[in-house]
N, C-alpha and C positions, 0 to 999 in steps of 0.2 A: 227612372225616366231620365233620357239625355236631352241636353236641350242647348240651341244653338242657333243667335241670330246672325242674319248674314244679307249684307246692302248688298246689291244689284244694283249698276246704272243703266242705263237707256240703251247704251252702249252693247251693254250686254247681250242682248236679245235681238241679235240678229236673226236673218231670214235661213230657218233651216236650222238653227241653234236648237241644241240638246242640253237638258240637263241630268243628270246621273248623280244620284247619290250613294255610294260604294263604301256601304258597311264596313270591311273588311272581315275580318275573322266575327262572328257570333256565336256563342254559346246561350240559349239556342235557338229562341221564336223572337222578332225583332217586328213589332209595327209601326212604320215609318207615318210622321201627321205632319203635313206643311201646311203654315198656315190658318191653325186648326180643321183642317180637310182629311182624312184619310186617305195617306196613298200605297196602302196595300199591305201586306203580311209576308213577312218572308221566313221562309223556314229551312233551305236549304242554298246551298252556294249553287252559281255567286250571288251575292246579298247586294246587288243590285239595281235600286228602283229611280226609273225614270220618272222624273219628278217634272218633268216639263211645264205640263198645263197648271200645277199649282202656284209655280212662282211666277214672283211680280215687281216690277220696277220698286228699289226702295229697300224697306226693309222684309226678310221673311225669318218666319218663326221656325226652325226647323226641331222637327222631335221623335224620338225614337221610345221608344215603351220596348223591354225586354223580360222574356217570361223566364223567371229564375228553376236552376234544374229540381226537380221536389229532392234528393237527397240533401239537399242545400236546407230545403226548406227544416228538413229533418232533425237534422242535427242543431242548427238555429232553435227550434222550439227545445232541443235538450238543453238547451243553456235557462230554462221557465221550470217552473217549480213541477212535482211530478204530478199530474193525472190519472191515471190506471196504473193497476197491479199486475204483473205478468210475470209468470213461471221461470222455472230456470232453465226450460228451453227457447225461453224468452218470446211464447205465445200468452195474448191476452188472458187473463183469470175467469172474467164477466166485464160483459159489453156493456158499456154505461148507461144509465136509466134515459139519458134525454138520447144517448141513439136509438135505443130501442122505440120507445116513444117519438121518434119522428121530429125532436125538437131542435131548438138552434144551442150549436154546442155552446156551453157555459169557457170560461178559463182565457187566460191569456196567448195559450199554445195556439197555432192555427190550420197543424194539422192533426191528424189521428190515425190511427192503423192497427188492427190488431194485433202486430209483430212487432219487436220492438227490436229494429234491427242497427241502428245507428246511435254512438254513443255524441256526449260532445265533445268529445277530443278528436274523433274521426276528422280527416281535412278533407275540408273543403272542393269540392271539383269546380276549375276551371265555370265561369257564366258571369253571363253581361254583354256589351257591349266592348269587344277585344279590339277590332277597330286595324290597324288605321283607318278613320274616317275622311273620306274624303269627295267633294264637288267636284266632278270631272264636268266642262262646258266643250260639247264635242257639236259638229257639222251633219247633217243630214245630207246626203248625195246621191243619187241614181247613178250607177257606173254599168 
């Protein structure tokens, strides 16, 4: 999570004032909260979100929550001790008792698969907030 307070004066909030909050680059789902308010889910460009009615004279809380890419996730749990046995086609052996049984996984790792296709030396792909971020305070106009 990204987080970033930011004073607004009075001044600010003129008649017809906009405010924009412009991600820039995301890799990949970005949920923007001002204020603690939710102001929307963005998943594709341009990353966007007209933040207007949230903000408020003063101080506001600005915050971005970014959903990381699962190969990421992947290879992060290869760095956790191992969990399942799998072939040297590198398909699962036998699926674990508590999946089978319907229960809440055991272990440190936080995800699971039955292919075990990511080592931890594989890099990393690009995710997060890439950014520039930036407050654009733009004019509304009938033309």
């Amino acid at each position: 999570m990204y987080q970033k307070k930011i004073n607004l004066a009075a001044t600010d909030f003129t008649m017809g004032r906009k405010f924009l909050l412009d991600l820039g680059r995301v890799e990949v789902i970005a949920k923007v909260i001002v204020n603690g308010k939710e102001a929307g889910v963005y998943w594709k460009e341009p990353f966007v979100a007209d933040i207007t009615e949230f903000m408020q004279k003063g101080e506001n809380a600005l915050q971005v929550e970014v959903t990381n890419l699962w190969p990421n996730r992947l290879i992060g749990d290869e760095h956790l001790p191992v969990e399942n046995e799998y072939s040297k086609d590198r398909f699962i052996l036998k699926l674990p008792e508590w999946y089978v049984n319907n229960q809440p996984k055991p272990g440190d790792r936080k995800s699971f698969s039955v292919w075990h296709n990511l080592e931890k030396t594989d890099p990393l792909l690009e995710s997060g907030l890439l950014g520039p971020v930036k407050l654009i305070l733009g004019e509304e106009k009938e033309i």
